[in-house]
C-alpha positions as CSV (number, residue, x, y, z in Angstrom):
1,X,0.0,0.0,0.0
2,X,1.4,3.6,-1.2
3,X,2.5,5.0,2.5
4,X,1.6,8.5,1.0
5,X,-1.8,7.6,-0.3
6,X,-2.4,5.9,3.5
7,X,-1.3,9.3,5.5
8,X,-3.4,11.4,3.3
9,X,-6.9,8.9,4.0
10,X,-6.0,8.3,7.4
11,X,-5.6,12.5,8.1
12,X,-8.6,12.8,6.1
13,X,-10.5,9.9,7.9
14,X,-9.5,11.6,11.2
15,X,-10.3,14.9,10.2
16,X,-14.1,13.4,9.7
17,X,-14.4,11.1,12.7
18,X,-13.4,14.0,15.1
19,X,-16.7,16.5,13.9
20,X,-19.7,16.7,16.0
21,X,-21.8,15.7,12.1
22,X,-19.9,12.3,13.0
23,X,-20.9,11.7,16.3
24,X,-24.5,13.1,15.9
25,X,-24.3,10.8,13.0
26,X,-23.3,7.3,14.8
27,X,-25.7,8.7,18.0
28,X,-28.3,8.1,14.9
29,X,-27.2,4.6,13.9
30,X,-27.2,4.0,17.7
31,X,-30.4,4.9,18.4
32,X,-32.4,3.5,15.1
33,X,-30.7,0.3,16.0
34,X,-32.3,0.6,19.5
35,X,-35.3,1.4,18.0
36,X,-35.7,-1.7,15.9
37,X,-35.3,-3.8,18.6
38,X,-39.2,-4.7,19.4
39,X,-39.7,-4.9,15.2
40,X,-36.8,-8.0,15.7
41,X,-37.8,-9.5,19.2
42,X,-34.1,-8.5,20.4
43,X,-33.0,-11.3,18.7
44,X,-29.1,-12.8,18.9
45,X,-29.0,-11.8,15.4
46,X,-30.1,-7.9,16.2
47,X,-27.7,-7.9,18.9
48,X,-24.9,-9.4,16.4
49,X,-25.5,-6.2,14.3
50,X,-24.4,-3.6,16.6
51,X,-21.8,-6.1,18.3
52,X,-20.1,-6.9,15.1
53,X,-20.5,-3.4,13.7
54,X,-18.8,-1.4,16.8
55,X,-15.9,-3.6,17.1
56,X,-15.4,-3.7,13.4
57,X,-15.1,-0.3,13.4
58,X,-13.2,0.1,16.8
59,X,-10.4,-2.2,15.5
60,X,-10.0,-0.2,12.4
61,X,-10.0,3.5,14.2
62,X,-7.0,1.4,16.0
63,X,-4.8,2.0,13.6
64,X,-6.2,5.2,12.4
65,X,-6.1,6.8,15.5
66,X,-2.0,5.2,16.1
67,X,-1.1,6.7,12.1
68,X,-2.2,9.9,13.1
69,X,-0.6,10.2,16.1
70,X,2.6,8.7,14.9
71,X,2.7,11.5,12.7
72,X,1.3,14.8,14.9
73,X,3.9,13.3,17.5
74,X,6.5,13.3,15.3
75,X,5.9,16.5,13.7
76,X,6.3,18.6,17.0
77,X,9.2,16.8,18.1
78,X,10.6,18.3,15.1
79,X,9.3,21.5,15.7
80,X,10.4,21.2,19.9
81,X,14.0,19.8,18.0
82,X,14.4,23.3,15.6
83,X,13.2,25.3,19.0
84,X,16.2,24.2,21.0
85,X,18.3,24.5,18.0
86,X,17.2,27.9,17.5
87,X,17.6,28.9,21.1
88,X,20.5,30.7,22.3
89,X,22.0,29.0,25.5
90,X,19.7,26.0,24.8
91,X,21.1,22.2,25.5
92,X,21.8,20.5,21.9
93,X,22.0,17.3,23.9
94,X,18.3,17.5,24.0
95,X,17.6,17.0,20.5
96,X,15.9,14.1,19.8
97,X,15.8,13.0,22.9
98,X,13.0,10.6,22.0
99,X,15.4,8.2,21.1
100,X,17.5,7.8,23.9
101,X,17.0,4.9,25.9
102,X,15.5,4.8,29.2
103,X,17.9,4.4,31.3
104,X,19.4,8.1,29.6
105,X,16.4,9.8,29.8
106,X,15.6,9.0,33.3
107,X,19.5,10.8,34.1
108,X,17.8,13.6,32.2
109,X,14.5,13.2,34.1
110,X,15.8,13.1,37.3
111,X,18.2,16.0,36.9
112,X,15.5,18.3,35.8
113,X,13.0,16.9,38.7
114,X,15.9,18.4,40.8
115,X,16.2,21.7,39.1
116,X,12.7,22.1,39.4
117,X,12.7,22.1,42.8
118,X,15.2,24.2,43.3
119,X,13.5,26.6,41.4
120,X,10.6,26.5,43.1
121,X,12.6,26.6,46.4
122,X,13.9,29.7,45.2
123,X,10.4,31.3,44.2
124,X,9.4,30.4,47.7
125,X,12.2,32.5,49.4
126,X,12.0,35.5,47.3
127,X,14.3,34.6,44.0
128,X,14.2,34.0,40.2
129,X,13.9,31.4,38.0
130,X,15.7,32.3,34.9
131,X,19.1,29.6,35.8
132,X,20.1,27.7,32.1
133,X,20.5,23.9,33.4
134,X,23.6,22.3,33.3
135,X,23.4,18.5,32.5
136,X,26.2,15.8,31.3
137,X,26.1,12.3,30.6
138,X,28.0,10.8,33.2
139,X,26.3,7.8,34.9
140,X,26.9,9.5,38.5
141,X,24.6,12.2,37.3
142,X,26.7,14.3,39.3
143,X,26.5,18.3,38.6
144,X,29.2,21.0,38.4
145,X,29.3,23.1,40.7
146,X,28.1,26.9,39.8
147,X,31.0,28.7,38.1
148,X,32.7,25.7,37.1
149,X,34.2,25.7,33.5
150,X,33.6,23.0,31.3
151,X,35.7,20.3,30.3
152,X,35.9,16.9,29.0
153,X,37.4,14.6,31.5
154,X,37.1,11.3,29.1
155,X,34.0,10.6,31.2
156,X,31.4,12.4,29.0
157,X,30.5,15.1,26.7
158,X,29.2,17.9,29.2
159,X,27.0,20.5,27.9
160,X,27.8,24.4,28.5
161,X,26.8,26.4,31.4
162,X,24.9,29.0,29.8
């Protein structure tokens, strides 16, 4: 299946699915089915209809739904990735960040976490909150201390204090 014919239906298809029209229009379906019922005895076989039906239709939005998001997801990453890039003092080591593994991202997690509380320590007692963070890649997660200068020590690439 063309991948570019596939992106442009699935947008589409989304586009569609999230109107009210859409929903007013399966409330509709929903509620003629219901409405059938006495006409056939709420049979098995009237029950079948909507059963088979909604999870027919669930399993494909499945994958519509996942496309789409694949794509809006990986969109603003980009546009998060040219941000940083763009951003004087910003962290380069925080481009696609994404596809670090988990291990690396909770080094960058955890720092932050810290940084954010001493930022809001500071707020509390009367200070600012305009500090550039200072994170490396060592597996200590150990920070310089302020006014440090950089420098590789064969242990990791560590990023400039802005």
């Amino acid at each position: 299946m063309n991948s570019k014919w596939f992106s442009k239906f699935a947008s589409y298809l989304s586009t569609m699915t999230g109107r009210p029209a859409t929903f007013a229009l399966a409330v509709f379906l929903v509620v003629t089915w219901a409405s059938t019922g006495p006409f056939f005895h709420y049979s098995d076989t009237w029950q079948l209809v909507i059963n088979t039906s909604t999870t027919i239709v669930t399993f494909l939005m499945v994958f519509l739904i996942q496309n789409t998001q694949n794509r809006d997801t990986a969109a603003m990453q980009i546009k998060l990735d040219e941000l940083i890039r763009a951003m004087e003092g910003a962290h380069n080591a925080l481009l696609d960040l994404e596809e670090l593994e988990e291990k690396d991202l909770s080094r960058f997690r955890k720092h932050y976490e810290k940084l954010a509380e001493e930022a809001r320590s500071a707020l509390r007692a009367g200070g600012s909150d305009t500090d550039s963070p200072f994170v490396d890649n060592r597996d200590g997660g150990d920070e310089q201390p302020r006014g440090a200068k950089d420098r590789d020590d064969g242990s990791g690439t560590a990023l400039p204090r802005a």
